[in-house]
C-alpha positions as CSV (number, residue, x, y, z in Angstrom):
1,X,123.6,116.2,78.3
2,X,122.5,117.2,81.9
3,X,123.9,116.0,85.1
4,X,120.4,114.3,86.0
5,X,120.7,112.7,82.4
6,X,124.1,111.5,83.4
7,X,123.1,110.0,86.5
8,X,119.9,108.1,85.0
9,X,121.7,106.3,82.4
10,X,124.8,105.7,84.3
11,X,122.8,103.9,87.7
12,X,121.4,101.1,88.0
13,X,117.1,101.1,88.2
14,X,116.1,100.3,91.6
15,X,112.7,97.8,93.0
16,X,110.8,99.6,95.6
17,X,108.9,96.9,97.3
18,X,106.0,97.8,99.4
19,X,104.3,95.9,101.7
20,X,103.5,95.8,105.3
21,X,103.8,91.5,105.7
22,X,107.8,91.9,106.5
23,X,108.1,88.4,105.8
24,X,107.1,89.1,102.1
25,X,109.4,91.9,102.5
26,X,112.7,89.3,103.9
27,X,111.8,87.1,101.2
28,X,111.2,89.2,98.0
29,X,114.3,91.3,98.9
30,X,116.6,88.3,98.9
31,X,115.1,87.0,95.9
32,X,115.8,90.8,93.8
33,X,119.7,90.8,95.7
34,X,119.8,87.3,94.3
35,X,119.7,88.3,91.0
36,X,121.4,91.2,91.4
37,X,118.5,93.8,90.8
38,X,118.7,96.8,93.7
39,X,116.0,97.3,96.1
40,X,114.7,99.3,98.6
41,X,111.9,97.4,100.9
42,X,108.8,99.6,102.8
43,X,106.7,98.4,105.4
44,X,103.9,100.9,104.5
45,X,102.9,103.1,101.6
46,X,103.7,105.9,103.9
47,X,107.3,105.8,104.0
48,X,107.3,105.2,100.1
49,X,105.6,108.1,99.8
50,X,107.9,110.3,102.5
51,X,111.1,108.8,100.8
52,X,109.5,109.7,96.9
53,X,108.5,113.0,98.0
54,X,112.0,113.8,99.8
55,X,113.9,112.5,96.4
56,X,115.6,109.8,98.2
57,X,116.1,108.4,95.2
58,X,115.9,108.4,91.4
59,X,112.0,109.1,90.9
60,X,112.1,107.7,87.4
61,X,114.5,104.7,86.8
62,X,113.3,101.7,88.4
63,X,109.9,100.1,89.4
64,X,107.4,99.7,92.3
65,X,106.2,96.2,93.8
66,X,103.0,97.2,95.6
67,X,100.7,95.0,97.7
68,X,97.2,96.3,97.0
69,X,95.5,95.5,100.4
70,X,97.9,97.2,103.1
71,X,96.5,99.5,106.0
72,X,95.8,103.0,106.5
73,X,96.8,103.7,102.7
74,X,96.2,100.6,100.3
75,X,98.1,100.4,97.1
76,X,95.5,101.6,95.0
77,X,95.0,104.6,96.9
78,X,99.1,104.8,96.7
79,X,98.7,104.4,92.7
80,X,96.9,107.4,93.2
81,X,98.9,109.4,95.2
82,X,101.6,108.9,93.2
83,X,100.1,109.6,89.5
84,X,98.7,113.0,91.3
85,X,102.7,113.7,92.2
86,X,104.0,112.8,88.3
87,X,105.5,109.5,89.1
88,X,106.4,107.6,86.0
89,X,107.7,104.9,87.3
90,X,105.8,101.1,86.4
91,X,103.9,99.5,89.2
92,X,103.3,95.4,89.5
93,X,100.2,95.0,91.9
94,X,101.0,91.6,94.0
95,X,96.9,90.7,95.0
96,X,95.0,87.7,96.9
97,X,92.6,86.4,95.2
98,X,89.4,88.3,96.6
99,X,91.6,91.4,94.9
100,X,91.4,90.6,91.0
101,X,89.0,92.6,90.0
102,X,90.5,95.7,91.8
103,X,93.4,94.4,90.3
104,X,92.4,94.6,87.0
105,X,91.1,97.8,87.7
106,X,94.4,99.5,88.6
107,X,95.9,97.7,85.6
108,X,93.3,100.4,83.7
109,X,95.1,103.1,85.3
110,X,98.5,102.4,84.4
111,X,100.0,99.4,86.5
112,X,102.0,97.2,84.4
113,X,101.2,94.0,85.5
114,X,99.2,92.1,88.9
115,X,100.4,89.1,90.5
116,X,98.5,86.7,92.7
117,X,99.7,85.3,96.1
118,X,101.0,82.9,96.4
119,X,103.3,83.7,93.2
120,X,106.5,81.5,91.9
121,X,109.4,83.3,92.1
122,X,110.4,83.2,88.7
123,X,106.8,85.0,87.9
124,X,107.6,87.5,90.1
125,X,110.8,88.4,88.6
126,X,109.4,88.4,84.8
127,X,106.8,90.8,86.3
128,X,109.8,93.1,87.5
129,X,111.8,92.7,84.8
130,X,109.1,93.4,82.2
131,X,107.9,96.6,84.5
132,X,111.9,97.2,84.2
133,X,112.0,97.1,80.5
134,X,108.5,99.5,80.2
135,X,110.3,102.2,82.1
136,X,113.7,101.7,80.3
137,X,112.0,102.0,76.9
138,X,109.7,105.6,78.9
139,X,112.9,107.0,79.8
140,X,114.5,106.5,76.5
141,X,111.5,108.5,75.0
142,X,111.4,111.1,77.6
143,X,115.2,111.8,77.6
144,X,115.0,112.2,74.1
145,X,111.8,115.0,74.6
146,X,114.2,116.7,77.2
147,X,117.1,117.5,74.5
148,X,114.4,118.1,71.7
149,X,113.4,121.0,74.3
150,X,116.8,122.4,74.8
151,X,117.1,122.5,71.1
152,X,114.6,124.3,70.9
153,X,114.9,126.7,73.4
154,X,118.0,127.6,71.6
155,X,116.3,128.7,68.9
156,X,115.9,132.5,67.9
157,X,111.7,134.3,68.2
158,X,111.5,134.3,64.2
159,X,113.1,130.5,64.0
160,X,110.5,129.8,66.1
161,X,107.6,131.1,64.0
162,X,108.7,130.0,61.2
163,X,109.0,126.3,62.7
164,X,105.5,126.8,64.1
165,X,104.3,127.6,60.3
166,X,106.6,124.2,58.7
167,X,104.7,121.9,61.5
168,X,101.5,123.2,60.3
169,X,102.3,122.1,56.7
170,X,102.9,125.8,55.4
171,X,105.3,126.3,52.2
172,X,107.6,128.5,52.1
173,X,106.3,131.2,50.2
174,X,103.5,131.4,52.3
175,X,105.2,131.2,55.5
176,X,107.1,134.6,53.4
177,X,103.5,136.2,53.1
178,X,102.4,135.7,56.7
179,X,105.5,137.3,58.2
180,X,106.0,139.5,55.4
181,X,109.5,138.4,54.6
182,X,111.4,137.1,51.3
183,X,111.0,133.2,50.5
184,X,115.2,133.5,50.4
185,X,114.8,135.0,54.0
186,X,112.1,131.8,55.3
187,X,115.0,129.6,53.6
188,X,117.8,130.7,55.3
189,X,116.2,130.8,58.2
190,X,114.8,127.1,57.6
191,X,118.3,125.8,56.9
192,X,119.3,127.1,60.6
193,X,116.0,125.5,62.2
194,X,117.4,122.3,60.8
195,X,121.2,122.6,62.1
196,X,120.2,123.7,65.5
197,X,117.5,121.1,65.7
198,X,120.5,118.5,64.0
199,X,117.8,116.7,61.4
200,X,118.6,116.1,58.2
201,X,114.5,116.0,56.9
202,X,111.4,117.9,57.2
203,X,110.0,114.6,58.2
204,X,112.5,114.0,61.1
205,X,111.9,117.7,62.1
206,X,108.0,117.4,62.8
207,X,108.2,114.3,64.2
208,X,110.6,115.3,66.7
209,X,108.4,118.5,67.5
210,X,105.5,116.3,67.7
211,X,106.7,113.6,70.2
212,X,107.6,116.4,72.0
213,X,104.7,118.4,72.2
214,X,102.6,115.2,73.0
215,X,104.6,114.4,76.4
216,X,103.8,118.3,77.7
């Protein structure tokens, strides 16, 4: 496992709250350190963005609170800026009334969940906390693409072709005609295909290839 790997699973996800009303900022801050969830509070989407483009922090294990109407950059504009720079992490809109249907709109594009002000505490944190649990479940899936990839890097140019030909649905013996090798030869080769990529079925084998090929 890899030293980023490591550090994901063994640190604790982190709430980026952005807004520029610093008494939102006081209050929801106190409310996450209540319950014991770490976060980091912005006063505009600028300094999110500075701090997320410097890698200040772990860009995939937590969450983003965003206010959509904030000057200069709004959080929409934000939700943009950040799906353009691969961000992965979940985003919970907080929204005034006259905002819904932008709201809604940014829900469209990936945000996990809107909130209207003035929101209950306790909706707030089940917004977080289900945001939290999305990326949890993202990260899970994505770690596991990451060492599907190393596995098969590892693997030799004619392992490779002839896992190409078993995705495709191609039996042996004509895997052996294309490459103009013995069936024996495509079956030894198989068997190693399958230790290096640690399955114990064909069907676990092209699914993992699949998922894998699906995030790229």
């Amino acid at each position: 496992m890899q030293k980023d790997q490591i550090k994901h699973l063994s640190s604790p996800p982190m709430v980026h709250v952005v807004d520029d009303d610093e008494a939102v900022l006081d209050s929801v801050g106190m409310l996450l350190d209540s319950i014991g969830l770490v976060n980091t509070c912005y006063k505009d989407v600028q300094l999110f963005l500075d701090a997320y483009s410097e890698a200040s922090f772990d860009k995939n294990n937590g969450c983003i609170l965003l206010d959509i109407r904030m000057p200069f950059i709004s959080g929409i504009e934000c939700q943009h800026r950040l799906e353009k720079m691969g961000c992965r992490m979940p985003i919970v809109f907080v929204t005034g009334h006259g905002d819904v249907p932008t709201a809604v709109e940014a829900m469209k594009n990936g945000a996990t969940e809107f909130i209207q002000k003035p929101f209950r505490e306790q909706v707030l944190i089940d917004a977080i906390q289900k945001a939290l649990q999305v990326n949890q479940r993202d990260q899970k899936r994505l770690d596991k693409v990451e060492q599907t990839q190393t596995k098969l890097a590892s693997l030799a140019h004619r392992e490779t072709q002839i896992l190409n030909a078993i995705v495709t649905g191609k039996a042996n013996k004509v895997i052996a005609v294309e490459l103009n090798l013995s069936q024996r030869t495509i079956e030894v080769h198989r068997a190693h295909v399958m230790e290096k990529m640690e399955v114990k079925s064909l069907a676990e084998l092209v699914k993992m290839v699949i998922d894998a090929s699906s995030t790229e």
